[in-house]
TIGUGU-139576 format. One line per 5 residues: their letters; for each residue x, z, y of C-alpha. Coordinates in steps of 0.05 Angstrom, whole numbers, always signed. Layout:
N
A = X Z Y  ...
REM end
This chain:
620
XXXXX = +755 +594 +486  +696 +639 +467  +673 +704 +443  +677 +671 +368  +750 +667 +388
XXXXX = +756 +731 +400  +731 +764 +352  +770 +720 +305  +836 +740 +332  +880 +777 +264
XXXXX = +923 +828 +299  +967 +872 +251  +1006 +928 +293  +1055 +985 +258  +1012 +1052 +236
XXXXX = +1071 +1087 +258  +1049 +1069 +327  +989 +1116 +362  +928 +1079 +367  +919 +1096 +435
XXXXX = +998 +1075 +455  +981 +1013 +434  +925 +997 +466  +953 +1022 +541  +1009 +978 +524
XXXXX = +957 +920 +520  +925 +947 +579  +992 +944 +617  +1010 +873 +589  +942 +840 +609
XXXXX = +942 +874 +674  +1011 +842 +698  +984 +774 +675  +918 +780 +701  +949 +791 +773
XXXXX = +995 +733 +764  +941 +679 +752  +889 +712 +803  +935 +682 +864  +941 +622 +836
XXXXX = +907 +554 +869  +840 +536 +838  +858 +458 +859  +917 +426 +817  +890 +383 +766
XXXXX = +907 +421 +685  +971 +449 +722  +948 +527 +710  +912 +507 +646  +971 +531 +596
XXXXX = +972 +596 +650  +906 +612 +639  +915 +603 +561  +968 +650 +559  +934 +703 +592
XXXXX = +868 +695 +555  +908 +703 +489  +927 +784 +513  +848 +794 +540  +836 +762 +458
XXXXX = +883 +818 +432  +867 +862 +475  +793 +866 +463  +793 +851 +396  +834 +918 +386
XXXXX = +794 +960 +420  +733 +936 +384  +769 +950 +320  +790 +1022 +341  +734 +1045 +383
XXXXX = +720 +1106 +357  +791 +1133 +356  +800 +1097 +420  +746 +1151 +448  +770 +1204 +420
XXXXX = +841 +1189 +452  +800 +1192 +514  +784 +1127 +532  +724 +1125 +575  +664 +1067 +576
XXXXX = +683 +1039 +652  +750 +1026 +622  +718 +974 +568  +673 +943 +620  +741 +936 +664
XXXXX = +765 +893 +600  +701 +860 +598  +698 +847 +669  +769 +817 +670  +751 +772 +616
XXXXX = +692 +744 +667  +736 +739 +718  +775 +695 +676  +729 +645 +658  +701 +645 +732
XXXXX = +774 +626 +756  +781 +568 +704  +708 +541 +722  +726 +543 +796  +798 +498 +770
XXXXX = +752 +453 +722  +684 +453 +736  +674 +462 +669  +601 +492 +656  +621 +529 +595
XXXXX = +668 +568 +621  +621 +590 +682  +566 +603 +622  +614 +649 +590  +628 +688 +652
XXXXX = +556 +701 +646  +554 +728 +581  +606 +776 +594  +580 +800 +650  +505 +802 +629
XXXXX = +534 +845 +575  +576 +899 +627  +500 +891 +665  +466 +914 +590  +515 +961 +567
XXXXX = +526 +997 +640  +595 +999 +625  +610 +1030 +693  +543 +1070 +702  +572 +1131 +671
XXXXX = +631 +1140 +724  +576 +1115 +795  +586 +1198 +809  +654 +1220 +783  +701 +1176 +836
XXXXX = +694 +1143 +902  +744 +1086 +859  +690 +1078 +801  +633 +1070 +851  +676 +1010 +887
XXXXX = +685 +981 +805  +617 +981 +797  +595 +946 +864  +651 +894 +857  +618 +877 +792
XXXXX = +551 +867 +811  +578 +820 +872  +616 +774 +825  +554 +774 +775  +518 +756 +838
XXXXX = +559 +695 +849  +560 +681 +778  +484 +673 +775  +476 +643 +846  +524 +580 +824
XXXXX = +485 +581 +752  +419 +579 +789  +394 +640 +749  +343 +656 +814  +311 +725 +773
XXXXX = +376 +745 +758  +401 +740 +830  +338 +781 +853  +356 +830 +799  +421 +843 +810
XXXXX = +407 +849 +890  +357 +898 +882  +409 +938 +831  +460 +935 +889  +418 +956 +936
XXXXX = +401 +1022 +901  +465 +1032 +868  +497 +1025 +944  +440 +1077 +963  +467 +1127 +909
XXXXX = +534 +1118 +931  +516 +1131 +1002  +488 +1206 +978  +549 +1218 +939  +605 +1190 +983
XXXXX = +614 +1191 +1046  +568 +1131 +1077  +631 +1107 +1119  +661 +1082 +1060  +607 +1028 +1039
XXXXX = +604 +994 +1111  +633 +934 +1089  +584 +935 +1025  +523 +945 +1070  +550 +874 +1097
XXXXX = +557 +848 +1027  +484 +862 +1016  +465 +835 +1089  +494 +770 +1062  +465 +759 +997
XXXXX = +391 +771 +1028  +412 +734 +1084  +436 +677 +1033  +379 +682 +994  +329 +672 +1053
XXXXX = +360 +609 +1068  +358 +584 +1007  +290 +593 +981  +248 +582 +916  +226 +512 +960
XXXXX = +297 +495 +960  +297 +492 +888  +238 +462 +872  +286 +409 +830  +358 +418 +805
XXXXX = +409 +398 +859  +453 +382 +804  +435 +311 +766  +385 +317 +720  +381 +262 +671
XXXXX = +304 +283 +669  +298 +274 +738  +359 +228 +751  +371 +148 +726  +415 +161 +655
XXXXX = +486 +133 +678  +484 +72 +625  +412 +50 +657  +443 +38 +726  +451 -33 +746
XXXXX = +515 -65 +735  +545 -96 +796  +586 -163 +791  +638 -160 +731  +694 -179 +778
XXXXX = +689 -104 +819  +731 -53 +787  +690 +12 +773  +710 +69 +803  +695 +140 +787
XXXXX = +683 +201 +822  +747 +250 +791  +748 +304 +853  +722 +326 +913  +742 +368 +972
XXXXX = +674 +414 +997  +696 +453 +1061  +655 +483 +1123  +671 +517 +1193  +614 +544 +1229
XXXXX = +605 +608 +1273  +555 +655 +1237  +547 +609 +1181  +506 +628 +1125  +551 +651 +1070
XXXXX = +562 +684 +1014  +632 +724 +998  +675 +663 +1009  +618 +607 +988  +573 +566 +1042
XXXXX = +509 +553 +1040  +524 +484 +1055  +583 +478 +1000  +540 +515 +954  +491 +455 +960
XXXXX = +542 +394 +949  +578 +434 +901  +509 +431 +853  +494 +367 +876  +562 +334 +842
XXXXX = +550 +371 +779  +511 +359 +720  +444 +393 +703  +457 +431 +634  +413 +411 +572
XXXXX = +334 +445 +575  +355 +495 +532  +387 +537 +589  +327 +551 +614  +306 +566 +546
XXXXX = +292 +654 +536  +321 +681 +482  +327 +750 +454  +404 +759 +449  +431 +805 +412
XXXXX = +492 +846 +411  +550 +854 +366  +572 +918 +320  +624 +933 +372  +584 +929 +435
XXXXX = +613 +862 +452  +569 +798 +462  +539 +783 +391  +543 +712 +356  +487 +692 +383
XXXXX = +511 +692 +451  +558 +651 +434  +510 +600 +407  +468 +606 +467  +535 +586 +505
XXXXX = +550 +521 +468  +474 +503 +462  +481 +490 +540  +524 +441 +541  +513 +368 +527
XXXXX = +567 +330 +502  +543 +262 +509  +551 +279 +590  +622 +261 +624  +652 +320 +650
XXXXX = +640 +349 +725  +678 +327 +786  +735 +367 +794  +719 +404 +857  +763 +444 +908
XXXXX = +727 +486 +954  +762 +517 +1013  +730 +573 +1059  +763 +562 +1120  +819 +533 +1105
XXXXX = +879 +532 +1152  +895 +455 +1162  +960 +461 +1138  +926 +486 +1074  +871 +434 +1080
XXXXX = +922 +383 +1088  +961 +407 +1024  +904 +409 +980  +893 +337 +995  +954 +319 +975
XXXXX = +961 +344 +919  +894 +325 +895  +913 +250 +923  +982 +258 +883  +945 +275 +812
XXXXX = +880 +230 +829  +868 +186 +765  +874 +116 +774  +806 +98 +765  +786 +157 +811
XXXXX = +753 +164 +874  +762 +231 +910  +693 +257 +961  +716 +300 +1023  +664 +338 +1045
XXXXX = +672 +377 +1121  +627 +412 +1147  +646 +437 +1223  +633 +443 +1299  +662 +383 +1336
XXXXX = +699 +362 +1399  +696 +303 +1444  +725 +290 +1507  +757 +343 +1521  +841 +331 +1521
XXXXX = +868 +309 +1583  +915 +244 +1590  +982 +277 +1583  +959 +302 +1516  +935 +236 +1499
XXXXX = +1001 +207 +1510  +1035 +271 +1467  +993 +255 +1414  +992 +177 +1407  +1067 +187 +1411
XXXXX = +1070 +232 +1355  +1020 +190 +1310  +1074 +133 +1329  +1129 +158 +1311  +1096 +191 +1245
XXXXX = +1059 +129 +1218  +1090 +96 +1164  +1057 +30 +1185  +1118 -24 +1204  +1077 -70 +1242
XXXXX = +1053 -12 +1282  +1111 -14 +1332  +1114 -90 +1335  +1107 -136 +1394  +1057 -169 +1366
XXXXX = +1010 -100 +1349  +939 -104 +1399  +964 -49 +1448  +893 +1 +1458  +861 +34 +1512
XXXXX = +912 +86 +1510  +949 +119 +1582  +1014 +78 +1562  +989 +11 +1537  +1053 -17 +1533
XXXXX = +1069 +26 +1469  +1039 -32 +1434  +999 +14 +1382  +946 +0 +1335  +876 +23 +1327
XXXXX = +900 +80 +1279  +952 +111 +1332  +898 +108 +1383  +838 +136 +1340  +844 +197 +1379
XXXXX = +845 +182 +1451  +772 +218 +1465  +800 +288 +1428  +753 +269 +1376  +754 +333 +1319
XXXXX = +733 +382 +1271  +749 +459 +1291  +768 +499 +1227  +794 +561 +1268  +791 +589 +1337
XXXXX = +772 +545 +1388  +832 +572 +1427  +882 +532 +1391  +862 +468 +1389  +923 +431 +1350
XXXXX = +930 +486 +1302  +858 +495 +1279  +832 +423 +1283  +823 +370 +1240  +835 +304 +1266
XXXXX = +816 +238 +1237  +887 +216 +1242  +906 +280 +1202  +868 +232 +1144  +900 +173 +1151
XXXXX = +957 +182 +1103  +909 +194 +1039  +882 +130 +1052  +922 +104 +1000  +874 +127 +948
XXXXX = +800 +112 +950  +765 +164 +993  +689 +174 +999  +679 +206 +1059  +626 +259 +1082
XXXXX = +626 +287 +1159  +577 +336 +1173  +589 +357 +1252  +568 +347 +1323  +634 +310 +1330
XXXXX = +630 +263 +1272  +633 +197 +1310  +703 +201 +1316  +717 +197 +1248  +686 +129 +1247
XXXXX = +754 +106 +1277  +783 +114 +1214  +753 +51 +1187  +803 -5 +1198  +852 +42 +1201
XXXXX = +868 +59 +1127  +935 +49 +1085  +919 +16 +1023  +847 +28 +1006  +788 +16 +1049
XXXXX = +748 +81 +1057  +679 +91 +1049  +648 +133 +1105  +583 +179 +1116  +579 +194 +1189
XXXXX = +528 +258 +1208  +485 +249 +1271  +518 +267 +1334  +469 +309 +1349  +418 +361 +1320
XXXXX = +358 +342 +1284  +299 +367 +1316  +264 +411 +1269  +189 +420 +1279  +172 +492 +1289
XXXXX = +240 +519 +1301  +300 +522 +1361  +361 +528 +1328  +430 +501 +1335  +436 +485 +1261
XXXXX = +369 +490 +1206  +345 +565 +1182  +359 +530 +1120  +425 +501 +1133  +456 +435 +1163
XXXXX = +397 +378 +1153  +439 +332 +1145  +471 +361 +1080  +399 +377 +1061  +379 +302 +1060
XXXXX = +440 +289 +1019  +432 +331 +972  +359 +358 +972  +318 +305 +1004  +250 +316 +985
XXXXX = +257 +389 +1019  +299 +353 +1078  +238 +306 +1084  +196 +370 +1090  +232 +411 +1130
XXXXX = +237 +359 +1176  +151 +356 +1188  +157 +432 +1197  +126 +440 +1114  +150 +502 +1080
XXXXX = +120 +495 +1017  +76 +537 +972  +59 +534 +898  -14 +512 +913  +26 +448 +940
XXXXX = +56 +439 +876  +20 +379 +861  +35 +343 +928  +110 +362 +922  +102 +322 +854
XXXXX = +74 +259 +875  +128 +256 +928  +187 +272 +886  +157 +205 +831  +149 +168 +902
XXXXX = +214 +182 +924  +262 +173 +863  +227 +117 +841  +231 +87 +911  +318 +104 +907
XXXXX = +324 +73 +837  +294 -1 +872  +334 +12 +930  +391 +20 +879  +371 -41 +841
XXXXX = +379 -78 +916  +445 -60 +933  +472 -81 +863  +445 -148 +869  +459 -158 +942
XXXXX = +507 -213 +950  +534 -187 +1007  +541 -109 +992  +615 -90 +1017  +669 -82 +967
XXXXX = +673 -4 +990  +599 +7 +959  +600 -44 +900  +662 -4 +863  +624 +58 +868
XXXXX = +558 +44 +853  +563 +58 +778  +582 +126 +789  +516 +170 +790  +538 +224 +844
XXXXX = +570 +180 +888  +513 +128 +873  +454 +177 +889  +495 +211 +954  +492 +137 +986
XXXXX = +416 +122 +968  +398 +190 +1000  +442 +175 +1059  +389 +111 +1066  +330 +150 +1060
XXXXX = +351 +205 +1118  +378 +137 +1159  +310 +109 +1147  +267 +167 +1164  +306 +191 +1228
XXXXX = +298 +130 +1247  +225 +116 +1252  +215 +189 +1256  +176 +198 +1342  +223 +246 +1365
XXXXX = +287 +214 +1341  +256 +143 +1350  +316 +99 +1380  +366 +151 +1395  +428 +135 +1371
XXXXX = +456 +213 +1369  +405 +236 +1323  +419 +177 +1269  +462 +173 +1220  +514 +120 +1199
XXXXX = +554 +98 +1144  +619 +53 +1140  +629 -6 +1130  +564 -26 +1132  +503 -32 +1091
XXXXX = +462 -97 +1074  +410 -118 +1127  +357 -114 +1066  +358 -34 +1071  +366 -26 +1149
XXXXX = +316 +22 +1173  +270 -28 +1202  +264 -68 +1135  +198 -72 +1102  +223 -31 +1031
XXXXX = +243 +22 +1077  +190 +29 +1123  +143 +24 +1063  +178 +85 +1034  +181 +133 +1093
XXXXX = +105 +112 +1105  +80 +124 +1036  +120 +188 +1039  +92 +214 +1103  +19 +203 +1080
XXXXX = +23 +239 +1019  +43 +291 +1067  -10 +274 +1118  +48 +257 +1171  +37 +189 +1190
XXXXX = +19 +200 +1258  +96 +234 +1271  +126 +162 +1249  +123 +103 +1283  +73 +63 +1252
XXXXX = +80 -20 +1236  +16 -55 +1223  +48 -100 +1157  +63 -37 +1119  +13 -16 +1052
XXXXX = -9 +51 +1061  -32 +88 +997  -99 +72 +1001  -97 -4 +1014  -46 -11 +955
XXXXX = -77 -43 +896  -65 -17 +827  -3 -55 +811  +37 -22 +865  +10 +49 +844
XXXXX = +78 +98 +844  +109 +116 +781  +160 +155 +758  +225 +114 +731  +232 +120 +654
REM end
């Protein structure tokens, strides 16, 4: 639904009837609906859709009336924060049902309506008349913020924080400056967010660009005997002490949200002088602005799910329910993001555990004689590989570390999904022990993306985790700045040039290693079924290039904790040590002038020795 709809809407209400009566009785009707959708779950697949329909229809009345009867509307006393509260809802709205859908249009839309509260200052009027009105007015600017940080509208974002800041200033002289601390924290976040993730970070889209990106129909077709699976949803969920956030969104989320999206059509980025309707509500040509964004000809967006720190009884019933409704041809992506444990359960709760594992699996053969019995503290239990996966204490905390069983994830806790096709992304310290889940599964073999054990070492800085966010999720999803980052490079825009001839380099290096894997004749059934989806597709060929450079990056050279892996295993043609890889990482690391922090193989064409022919271009 749209503004056009809206403003189509043919209402016909009794004259007898005050003008004014029945508006507040729209008011009153919209408000009890609003507050029933607002709780619900963003994740069940077209579930709230009829929900959110219903509701929309009263915001269509609703603000089609009071355009109609503005002016007697005013003179009954209504006031202009209480048509940017209409507005706002309205925005809310079409946040909520991209968050369910990842639709883009509905996420554009929120923009529109809230650009337009922004335009209008709907809520300027009442900053000084109530402590209530001042809280209105910051709440809006926050979810604007949000708005524009998941649209990638970067001078927007700067806009609005600058308006917050000085509209929390006023507030501060008016009020009493006690009751803004938590919005002094709101604003410590956002700048906090936004000097993580800098202009450098964006350089390129994070979402797939089919300017930048292989057009789905050009990727090479596998054998015609593997069934082609899609990527339908994804789980995207972090845990990390003082992690960089914003409200309830990650900076590492934030990332492989965009990165399993597609990149609207140029004309997004397109100005335009918009202009406003007779009423004061967004004109028609917002509206046109709003469908000129999106493509058609592009499949829709991943469903995704993200949960800030979830409880794992809620983590574990969002997976369900996504496994439950998960199309056939689907493939769902679980993304976590968290400190790890190893090592650290003693034997007695190693035998509590494997017994409850036993007793819960749904595996026959699991308590027969004839099961391998493990390295468990009872042995003669006879149980598999999957009731043992969790002798070391191997896990993801999602709480306090106090409470181990209630606040971890465990890669058993998995298991059971493993009846649908899982890609799976672990981004912790303790990620190894997921790797136990392979040979473990239920019904379909899981693909795996295991973080290094251990922290990359970042040139020029000491932290526990990057400035800029966990490095691993930076090579997956930006890996050009990952690359970067790594050699201690910031970026500038005199280096714009340099950036350039890397990001040709590097894509056009992907698309061959792509080409590779789909004509490898021994590329695992796991990686062949997904390889003609782009997201899932481009996440694996990025996983390669941050395997490759790790390893023949000096201070990571041959230590196992600071490489990743992936499961089951990859062809031998794009190990680390093989030529096309080495090649890469070299070419890459003298464009930068690096090559002396790589370890160096005398068969490998540098730049300069390459003859014409082999001169790097970008894929059409």
């Amino acid at each position: 639904m749209s503004q056009q709809h809206i403003n189509s809407t043919n209402l016909s209400y009794s004259s007898s009837i005050p003008v004014s009566e029945v508006y507040w009785s729209l008011v009153e009707k919209a408000d009890k609906k609003f507050s029933k959708i607002r709780d619900l779950p963003y994740y069940e697949r077209n579930r709230y859709d009829t929900y959110f329909y219903k509701v929309f229809k009263v915001y269509t009345q609703l603000w089609k009336f009071q355009q109609e009867n503005r002016e007697k509307l005013v003179e009954a006393g209504l006031k202009r924060y209480e048509i940017g509260e209409i507005a706002s809802r309205i925005a809310q709205l079409y946040f909520g049902q991209y968050m369910r859908t990842s639709d883009m249009s509905y996420l554009s839309e929120s923009y529109i309506f809230y650009e337009a509260i922004l335009t209008r200052e709907y809520f300027r009027d009442g900053l000084h008349q109530h402590l209530n009105l001042a809280n209105k007015q910051l709440r809006f600017l926050a979810r604007f913020l949000m708005v524009c940080l998941v649209l990638n509208r970067r001078e927007m974002v700067h806009q609005l924080v600058n308006q917050l800041k000085m509209w929390l200033d006023e507030c501060k002289r008016v009020f009493q400056e006690t009751d803004f601390k938590e919005w002094k924290l709101v604003v410590q976040e956002i700048v906090r967010f936004l000097k993580a993730d800098t202009a450098f970070m964006n350089i390129r889209p994070l979402r797939y660009s089919l300017v930048l990106d292989p057009r789905p129909d050009d990727l090479p077709h596998v054998s015609a005997s593997v069934r082609s699976l899609k990527l339908r949803d994804a789980i995207l969920s972090s845990y990390h002490h003082n992690e960089i956030k914003f409200s309830e969104l990650t900076l590492d989320t934030f990332r492989m949200l965009q990165c399993l999206e597609w990149e609207p059509s140029g004309s997004f980025y397109q100005s335009s002088n918009i202009k406003t309707g007779q009423n004061g509500g967004p004109g028609p040509s917002r509206i046109n602005y709003s469908q000129d964004i999106a493509d058609p000809s592009l499949p829709p967006n991943p469903r995704k799910a993200i949960l800030y720190r979830p409880s794992v009884t809620h983590f574990l019933a969002v997976l369900a329910t996504i496994c439950e409704e998960l199309p056939h041809d689907g493939v769902l992506l679980i993304y976590l993001s968290a400190s790890g444990a190893r090592n650290s359960i003693n034997a007695a709760e190693n035998i509590n555990r494997n017994f409850q594992s036993h007793t819960i699996s749904s595996d026959a053969t699991s308590a027969s004689p004839l099961s391998s019995p493990c390295n468990s503290p009872n042995p003669t239990l006879g149980l598999n590989k999957g009731d043992c996966m969790d002798d070391l204490g191997g896990c993801l905390h999602f709480g306090t570390r106090g409470h181990r069983g209630l606040n971890c994830i465990y890669p058993s806790d998995i298991i059971p999904f493993t009846r649908r096709p899982l890609f799976i992304v672990i981004d912790s310290d303790g990620s190894e022990a997921f790797k136990a889940i392979k040979g473990s599964e239920k019904g379909e073999p899981a693909a795996l993306l295991i973080s290094p054990s251990s922290t990359i070492p970042i040139a020029g800085t000491d932290f526990s985790r990057s400035p800029s966010g966990s490095s691993f999720t930076i090579f997956l999803t930006a890996p050009l700045q990952a690359f970067c980052l790594l050699l201690g490079i910031l970026g500038s825009e005199n280096e714009m040039d340099t950036y350039t001839e890397a990001e040709k380099l590097l894509s056009s290096s992907l698309n061959d290693w792509g080409s590779t894997l789909a004509t490898s004749d021994n590329l695992d059934l796991v990686w062949a079924q997904i390889l003609r989806d782009p997201f899932l597709r481009r996440l694996l060929l990025r996983f390669l290039f941050c395997r490759a450079v790790l390893t023949l990056y000096k201070p990571t050279f041959n230590k196992k904790e600071f490489l990743p892996e992936c499961m089951p295993s990859l062809p031998d043609s794009l190990l680390p040590t093989s030529t096309i890889c080495r090649t890469t990482v070299l070419q890459m690391a003298h464009i930068f002038g690096a090559t002396d922090r790589f370890i160096l193989s005398e068969e490998i064409i540098l730049p300069e020795n390459r003859p014409e022919d082999m001169e790097v271009v970008a894929p059409s």
